[in-house]
PDB file with SEQRES, HELIX, SHEET and CRYST1 records, atoms N, CA, C and O in Angstrom:
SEQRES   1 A   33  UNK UNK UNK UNK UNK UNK UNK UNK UNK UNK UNK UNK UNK          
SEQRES   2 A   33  UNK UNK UNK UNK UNK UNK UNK UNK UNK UNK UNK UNK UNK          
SEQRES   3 A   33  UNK UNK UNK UNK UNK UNK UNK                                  
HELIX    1 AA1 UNK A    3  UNK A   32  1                                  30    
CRYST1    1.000    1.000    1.000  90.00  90.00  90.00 P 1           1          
ATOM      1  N   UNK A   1     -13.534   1.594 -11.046  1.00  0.00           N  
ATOM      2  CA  UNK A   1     -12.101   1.757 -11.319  1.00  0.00           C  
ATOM      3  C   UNK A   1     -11.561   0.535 -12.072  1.00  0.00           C  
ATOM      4  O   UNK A   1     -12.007  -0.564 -11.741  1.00  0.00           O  
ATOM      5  N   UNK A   2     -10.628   0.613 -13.070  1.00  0.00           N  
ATOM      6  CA  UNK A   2      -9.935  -0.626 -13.649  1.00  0.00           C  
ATOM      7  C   UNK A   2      -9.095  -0.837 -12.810  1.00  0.00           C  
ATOM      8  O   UNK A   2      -8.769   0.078 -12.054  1.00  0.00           O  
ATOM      9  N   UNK A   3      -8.574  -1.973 -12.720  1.00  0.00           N  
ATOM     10  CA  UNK A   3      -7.357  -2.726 -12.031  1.00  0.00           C  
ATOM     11  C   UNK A   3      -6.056  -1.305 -12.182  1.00  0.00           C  
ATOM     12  O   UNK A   3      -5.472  -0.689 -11.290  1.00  0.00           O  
ATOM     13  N   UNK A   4      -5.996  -1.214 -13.288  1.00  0.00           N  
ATOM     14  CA  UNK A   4      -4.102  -0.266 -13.219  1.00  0.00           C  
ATOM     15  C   UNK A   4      -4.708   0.951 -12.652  1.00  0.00           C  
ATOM     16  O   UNK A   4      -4.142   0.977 -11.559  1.00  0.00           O  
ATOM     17  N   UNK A   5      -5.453   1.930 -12.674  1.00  0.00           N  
ATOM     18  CA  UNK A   5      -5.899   2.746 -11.644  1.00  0.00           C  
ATOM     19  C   UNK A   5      -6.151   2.322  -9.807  1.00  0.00           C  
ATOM     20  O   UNK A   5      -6.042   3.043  -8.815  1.00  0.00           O  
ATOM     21  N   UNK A   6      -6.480   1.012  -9.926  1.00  0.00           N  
ATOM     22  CA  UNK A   6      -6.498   0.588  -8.607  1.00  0.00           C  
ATOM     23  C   UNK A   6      -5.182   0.386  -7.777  1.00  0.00           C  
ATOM     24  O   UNK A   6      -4.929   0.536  -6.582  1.00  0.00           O  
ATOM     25  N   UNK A   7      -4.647   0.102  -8.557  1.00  0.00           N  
ATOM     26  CA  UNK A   7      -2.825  -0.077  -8.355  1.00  0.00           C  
ATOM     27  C   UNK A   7      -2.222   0.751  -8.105  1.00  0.00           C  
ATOM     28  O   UNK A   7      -1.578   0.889  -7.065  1.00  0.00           O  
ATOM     29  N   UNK A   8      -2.309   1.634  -9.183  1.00  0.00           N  
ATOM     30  CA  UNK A   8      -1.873   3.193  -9.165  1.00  0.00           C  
ATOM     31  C   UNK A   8      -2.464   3.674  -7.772  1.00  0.00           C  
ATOM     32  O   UNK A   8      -1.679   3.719  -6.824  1.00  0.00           O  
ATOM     33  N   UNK A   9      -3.530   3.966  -7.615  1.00  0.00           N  
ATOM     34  CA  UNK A   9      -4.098   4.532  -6.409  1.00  0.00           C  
ATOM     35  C   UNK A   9      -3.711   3.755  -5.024  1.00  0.00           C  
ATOM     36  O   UNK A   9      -3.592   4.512  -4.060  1.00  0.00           O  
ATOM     37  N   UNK A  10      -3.477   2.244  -4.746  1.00  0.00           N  
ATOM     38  CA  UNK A  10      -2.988   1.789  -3.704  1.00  0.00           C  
ATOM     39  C   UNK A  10      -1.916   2.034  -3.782  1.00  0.00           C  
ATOM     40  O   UNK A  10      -1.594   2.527  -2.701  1.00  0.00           O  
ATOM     41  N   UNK A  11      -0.670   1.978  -4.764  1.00  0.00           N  
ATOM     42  CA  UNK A  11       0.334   2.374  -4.571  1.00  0.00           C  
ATOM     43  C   UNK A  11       0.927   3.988  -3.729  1.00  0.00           C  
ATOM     44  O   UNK A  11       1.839   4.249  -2.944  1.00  0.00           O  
ATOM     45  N   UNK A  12      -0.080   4.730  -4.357  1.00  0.00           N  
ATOM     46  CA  UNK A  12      -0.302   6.049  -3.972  1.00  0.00           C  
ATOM     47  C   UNK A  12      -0.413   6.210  -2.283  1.00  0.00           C  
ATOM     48  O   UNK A  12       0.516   6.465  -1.516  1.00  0.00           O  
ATOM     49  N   UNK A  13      -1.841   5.980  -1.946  1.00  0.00           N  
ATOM     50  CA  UNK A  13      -2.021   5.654  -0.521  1.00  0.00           C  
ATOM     51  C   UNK A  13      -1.490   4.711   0.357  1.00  0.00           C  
ATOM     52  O   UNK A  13      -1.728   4.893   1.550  1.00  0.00           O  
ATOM     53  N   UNK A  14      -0.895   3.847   0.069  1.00  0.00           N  
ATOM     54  CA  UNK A  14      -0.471   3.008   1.392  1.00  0.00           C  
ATOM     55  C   UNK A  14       0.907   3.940   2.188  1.00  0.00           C  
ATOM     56  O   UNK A  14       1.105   4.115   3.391  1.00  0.00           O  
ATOM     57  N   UNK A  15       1.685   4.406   1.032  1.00  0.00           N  
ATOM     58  CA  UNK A  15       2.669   4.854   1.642  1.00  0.00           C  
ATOM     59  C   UNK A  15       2.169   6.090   3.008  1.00  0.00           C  
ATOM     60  O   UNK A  15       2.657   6.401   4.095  1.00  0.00           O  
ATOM     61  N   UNK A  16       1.215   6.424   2.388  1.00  0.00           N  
ATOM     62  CA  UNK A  16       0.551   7.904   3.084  1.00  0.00           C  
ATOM     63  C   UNK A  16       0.082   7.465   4.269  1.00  0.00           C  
ATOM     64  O   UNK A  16       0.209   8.088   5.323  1.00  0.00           O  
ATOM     65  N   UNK A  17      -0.566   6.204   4.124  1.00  0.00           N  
ATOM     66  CA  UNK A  17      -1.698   5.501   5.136  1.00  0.00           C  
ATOM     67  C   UNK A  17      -0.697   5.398   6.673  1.00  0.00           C  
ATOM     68  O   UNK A  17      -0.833   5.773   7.838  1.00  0.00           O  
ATOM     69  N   UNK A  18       0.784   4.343   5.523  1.00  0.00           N  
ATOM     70  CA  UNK A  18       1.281   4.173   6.538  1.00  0.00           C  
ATOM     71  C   UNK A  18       2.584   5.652   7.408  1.00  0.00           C  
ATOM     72  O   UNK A  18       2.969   5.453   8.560  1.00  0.00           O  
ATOM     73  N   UNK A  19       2.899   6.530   6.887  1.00  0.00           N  
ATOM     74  CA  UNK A  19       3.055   7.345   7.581  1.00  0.00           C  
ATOM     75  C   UNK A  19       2.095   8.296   8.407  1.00  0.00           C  
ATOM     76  O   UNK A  19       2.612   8.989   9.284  1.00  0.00           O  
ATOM     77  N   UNK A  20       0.423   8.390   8.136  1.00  0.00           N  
ATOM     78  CA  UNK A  20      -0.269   8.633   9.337  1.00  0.00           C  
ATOM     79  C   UNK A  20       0.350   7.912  10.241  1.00  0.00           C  
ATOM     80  O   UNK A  20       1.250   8.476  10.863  1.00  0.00           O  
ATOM     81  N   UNK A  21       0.056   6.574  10.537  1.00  0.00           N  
ATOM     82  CA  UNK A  21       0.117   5.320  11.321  1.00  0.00           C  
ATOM     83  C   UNK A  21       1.020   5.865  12.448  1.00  0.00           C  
ATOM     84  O   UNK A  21       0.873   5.928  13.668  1.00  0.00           O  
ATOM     85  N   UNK A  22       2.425   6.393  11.248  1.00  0.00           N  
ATOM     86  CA  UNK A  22       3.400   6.637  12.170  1.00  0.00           C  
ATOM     87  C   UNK A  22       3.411   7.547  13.155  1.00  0.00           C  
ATOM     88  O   UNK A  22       3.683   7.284  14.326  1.00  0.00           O  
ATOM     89  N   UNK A  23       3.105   8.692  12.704  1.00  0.00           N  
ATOM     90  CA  UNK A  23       2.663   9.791  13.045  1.00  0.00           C  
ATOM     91  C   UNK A  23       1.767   9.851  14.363  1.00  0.00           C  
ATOM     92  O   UNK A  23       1.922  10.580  15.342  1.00  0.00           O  
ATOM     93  N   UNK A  24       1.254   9.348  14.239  1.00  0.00           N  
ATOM     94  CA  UNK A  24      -0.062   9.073  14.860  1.00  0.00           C  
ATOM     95  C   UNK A  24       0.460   7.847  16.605  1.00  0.00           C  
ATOM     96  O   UNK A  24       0.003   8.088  17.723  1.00  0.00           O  
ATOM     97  N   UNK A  25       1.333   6.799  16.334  1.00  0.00           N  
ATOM     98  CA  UNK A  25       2.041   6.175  16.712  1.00  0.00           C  
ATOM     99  C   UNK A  25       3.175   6.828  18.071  1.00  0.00           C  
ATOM    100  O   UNK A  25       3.414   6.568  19.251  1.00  0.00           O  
ATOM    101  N   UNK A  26       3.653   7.853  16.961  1.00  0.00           N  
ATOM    102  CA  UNK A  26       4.905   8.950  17.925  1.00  0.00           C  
ATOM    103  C   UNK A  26       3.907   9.708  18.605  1.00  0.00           C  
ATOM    104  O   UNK A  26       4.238   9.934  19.769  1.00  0.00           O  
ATOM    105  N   UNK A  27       2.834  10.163  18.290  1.00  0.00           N  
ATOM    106  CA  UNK A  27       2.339  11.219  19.555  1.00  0.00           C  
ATOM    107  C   UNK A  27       1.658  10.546  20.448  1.00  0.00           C  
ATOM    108  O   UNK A  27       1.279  11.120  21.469  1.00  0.00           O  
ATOM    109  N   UNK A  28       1.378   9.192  20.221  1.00  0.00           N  
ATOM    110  CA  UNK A  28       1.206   8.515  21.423  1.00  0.00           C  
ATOM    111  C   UNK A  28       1.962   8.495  22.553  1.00  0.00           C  
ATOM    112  O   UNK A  28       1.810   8.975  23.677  1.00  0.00           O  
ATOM    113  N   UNK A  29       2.974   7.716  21.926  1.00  0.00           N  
ATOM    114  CA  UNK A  29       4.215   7.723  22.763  1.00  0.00           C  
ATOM    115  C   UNK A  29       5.182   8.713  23.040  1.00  0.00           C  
ATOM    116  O   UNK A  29       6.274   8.590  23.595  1.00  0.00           O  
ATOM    117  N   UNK A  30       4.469  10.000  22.444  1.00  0.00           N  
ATOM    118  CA  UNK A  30       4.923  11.319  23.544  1.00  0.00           C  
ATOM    119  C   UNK A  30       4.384  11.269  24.384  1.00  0.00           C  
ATOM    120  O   UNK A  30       5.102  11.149  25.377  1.00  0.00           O  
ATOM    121  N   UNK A  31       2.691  11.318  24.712  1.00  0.00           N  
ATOM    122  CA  UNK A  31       2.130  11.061  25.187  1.00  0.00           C  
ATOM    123  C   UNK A  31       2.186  10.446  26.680  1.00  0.00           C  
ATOM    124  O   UNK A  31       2.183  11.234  27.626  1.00  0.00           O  
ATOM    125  N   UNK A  32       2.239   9.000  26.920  1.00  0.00           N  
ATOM    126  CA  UNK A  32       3.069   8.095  27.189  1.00  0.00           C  
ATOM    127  C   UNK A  32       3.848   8.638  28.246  1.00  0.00           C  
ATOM    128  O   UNK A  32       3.582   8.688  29.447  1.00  0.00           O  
ATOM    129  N   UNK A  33       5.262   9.203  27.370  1.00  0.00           N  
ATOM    130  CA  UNK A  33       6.514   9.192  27.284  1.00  0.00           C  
ATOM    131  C   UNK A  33       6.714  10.772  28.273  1.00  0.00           C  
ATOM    132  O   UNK A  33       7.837  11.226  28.490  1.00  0.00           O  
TER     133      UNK A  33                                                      
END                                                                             
C-alpha cells in the first residue's frame, strides 16, 4: 500500500473500529447492568 491509501484506509477504519468498541462496551454493561 502507498502512504495516501494507508491514510485513506485508517481514516476509514478507526472510526468503525472504534464504534465496535462501543458497541461491544454497551452489551457488556447490559450485561452487568
Amino acid at each position: 500500500f502507498p502512504p495516501v491509501t494507508n491514510i485513506f484506509f485508517l481514516s476509514i477504519l478507526s472510526p468503525i473500529f472504534i464504534t465496535i468498541k462501543n458497541i461491544f462496551n454497551m452489551k457488556i454493561i447490559f450485561r452487568i447492568g
